[in-house]
N, C-alpha and C positions, 0 to 999 in steps of 0.2 A: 318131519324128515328134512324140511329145506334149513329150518332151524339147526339141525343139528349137524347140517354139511357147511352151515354158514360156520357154524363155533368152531370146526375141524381146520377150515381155510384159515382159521383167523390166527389158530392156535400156531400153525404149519410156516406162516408167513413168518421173514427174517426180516425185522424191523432196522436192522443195522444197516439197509443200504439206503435207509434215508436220511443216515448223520450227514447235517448238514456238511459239506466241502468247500474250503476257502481257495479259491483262486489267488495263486499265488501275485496277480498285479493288485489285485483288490487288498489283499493284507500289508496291513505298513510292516516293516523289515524290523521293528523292534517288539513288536507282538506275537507271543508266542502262538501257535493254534491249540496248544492242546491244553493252555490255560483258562479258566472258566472266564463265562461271559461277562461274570462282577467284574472279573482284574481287567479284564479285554475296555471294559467299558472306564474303568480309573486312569490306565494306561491313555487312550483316546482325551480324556479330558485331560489327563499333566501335559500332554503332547501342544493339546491346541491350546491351554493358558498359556502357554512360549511364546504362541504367535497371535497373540492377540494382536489388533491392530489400533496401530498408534495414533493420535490425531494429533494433526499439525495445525501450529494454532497460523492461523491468517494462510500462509502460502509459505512457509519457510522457505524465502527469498524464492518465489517460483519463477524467477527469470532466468534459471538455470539450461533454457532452451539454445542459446547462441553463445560461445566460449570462443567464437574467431574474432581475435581483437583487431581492429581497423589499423591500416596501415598509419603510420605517424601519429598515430595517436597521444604520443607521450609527448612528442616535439609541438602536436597541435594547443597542448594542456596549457603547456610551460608559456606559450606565445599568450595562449588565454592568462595568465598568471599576470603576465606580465604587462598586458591590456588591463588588468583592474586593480595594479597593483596601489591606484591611489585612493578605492574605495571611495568613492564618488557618484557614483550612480545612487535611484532615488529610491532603489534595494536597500541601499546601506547605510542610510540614516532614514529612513519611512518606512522599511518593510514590518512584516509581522513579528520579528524578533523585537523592532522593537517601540513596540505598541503598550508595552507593559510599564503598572506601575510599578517602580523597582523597590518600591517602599513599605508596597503591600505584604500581608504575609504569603506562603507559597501555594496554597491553594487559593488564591484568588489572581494569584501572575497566572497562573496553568489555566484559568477561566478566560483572564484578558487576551490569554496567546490564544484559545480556540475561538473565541471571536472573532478577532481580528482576523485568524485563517477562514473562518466561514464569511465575513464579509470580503477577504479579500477576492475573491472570485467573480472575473467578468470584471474586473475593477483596479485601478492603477495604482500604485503605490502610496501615490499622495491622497486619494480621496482614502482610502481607506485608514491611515493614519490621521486625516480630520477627522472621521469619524468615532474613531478610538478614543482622540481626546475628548471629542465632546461625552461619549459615554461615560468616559473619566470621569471628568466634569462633574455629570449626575449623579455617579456613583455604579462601578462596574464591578456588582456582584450578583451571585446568583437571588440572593432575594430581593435585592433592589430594582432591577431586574423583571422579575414575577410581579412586582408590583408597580411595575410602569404601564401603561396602557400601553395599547399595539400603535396607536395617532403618537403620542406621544415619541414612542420607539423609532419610529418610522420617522418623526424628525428629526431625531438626534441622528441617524445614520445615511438620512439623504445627503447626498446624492449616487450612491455606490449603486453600484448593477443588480438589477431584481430585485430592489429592496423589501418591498411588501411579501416576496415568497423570503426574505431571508429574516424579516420578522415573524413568519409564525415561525421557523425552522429555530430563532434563536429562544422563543418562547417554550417551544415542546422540549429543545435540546434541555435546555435549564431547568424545565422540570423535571426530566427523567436524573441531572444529575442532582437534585436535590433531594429526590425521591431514594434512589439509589445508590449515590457515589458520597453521601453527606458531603450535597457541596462543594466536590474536588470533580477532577473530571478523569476516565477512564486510563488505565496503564497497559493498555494493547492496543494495538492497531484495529486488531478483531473486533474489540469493542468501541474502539472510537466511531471505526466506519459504521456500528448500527445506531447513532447517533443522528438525528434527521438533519440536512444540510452538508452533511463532512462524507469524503471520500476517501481514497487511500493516498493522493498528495496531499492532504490535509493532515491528513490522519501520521503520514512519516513526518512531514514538518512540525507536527503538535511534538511527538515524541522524542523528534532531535531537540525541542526548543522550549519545551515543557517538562521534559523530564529526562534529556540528557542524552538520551538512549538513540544510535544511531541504526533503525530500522528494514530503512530501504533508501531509495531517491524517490527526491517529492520533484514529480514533473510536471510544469505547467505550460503554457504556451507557447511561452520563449523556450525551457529546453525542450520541447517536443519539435519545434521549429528550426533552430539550429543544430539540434542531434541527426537529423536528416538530413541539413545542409553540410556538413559537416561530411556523411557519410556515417557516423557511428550509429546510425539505425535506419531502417527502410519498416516504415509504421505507418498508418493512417490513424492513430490515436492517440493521444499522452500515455496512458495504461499501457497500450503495446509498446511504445518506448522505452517505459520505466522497464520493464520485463526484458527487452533487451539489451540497457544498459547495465542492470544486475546481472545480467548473463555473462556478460565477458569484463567490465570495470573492474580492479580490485575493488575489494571493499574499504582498503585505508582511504580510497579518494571519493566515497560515497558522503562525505560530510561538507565535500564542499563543493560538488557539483553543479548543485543546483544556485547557490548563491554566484558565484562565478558566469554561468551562463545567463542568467535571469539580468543580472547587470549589464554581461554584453549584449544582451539584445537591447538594453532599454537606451543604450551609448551609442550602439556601432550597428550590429545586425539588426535590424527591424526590420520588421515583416514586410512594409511595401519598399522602402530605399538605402536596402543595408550599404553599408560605407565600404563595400569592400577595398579600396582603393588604401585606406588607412590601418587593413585590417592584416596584421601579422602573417596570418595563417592565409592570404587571397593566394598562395602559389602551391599549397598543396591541399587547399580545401574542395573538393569536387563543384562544391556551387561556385565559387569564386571564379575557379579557371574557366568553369562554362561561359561564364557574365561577363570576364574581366575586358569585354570590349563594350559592355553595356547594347549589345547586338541582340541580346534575347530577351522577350520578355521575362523581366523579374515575378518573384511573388513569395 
């Protein structure tokens, strides 16, 4: 009997009010509902290949944060322009551009230039160009190189800053590019910075100076140093600079920024006795007018 009142219920029962119902916010506006669940499910998949997401390779210029350009900024440039217009500072016949042999073929100039940037760091212009040449000297390729012992290495580049951390760093770096790049060295930025020793100033200088290609600003001490004196950044980092300098600089005057500033520091601004007094820009540069009675402690 219970059996046979169960089969009666089951028989009785109207199964149509449990077709499922789509909520009209939950169904996207191009999917029909009374299309079956295959098409429902093809439709979902061509919808979301559209939006698949894109990977940006490094930061696609990620200093897109600040677009308010400093006031006089362009009047500040021309004054800088015109403070270096003799190319004389020890940038501009010592720095890493040019460190290179110009005789060699091009994948061994692109090695000499990342050298010369990984030892540049912590290190002034001129020790780093002695050390370049004596590299030279020995012979400054990737497998020449690998077969120099680390004593050895370490005295052909003494006396540059950290030396012993920047020979194992140029030992690993050279192998991975011999392992990997046959010998030639990386054409991203992304990839230079996972290179042991090199950062992202390194990394935009290698690519303006190795391979042409105008990336980012390579900010080191001096423009981290005078981009705040200046007022064109308020940072506690080189990196945080760089980011705000890309933020609001056009990008036609990103090729010579850093050469430009890197010399007037090494000339005029320096870190503990900038020359303001000589310095174009001391009447509208924020640290100038503070100082220009030598009243406040510098730094």
């Amino acid at each position: 009997m219970l059996g046979s009142k169960t089969e009666n219920t089951t028989a009785k029962t109207d199964l149509s009010k449990f077709k499922p119902k789509f909520k009209k916010e939950l169904v996207h506006k191009d999917i029909n509902i009374n299309t079956s669940s295959k098409t429902i499910e093809k439709d979902i998949e061509k919808k979301n290949s559209k939006r698949q997401h894109v990977k940006i390779e490094y930061e696609a210029s990620a200093s897109k944060m600040n677009k308010v350009m400093p006031g006089d900024w362009e009047t500040v440039l021309e004054n800088l322009r015109e403070m270096r217009k003799n190319f004389n500072a020890p940038v501009d016949s010592m720095g890493c551009d040019k460190c290179q042999d110009e005789n060699a073929v091009p994948e061994v100039m692109r090695y000499q230039t990342l050298l010369a940037l990984m030892l540049s760091s912590q290190t002034k212009d001129e020790i780093t160009h002695g050390a370049m040449t004596r590299l030279r000297k020995h012979g400054c390729t990737v497998e020449n190189v690998l077969n120099t012992s680390d004593e050895e290495l370490g005295k052909l580049i003494i006396p540059v800053g950290f030396w012993k951390s920047k020979v194992k760093c140029i030992k690993k770096t050279s192998e991975i590019l011999k392992n990997h790049y046959n010998c030639d060295i990386p054409r991203t930025v992304e990839e230079l910075c996972k290179l042991p020793g090199v950062g992202p100033k390194m990394a935009h200088l290698c690519m303006k100076t190795a391979w042409g290609e105008i990336t980012g600003i390579g900010v080191d001490t001096h423009v981290h140093r005078i981009s705040n004196r200046l007022g064109w950044a308020h940072s506690r980092t080189p990196e945080d600079t760089r980011k705000i300098l890309e933020g609001w600089l056009p990008f036609e005057f990103w090729s010579e920024v850093n050469h430009l500033l890197v010399g007037f520091g090494q000339q005029i601004c320096q870190p503990l006795k900038p020359q303001c007094s000589i310095c174009l820009n001391h009447n509208i540069c924020p640290y100038g007018i503070k100082h220009k009675n030598g009243s406040k402690k510098r730094h």
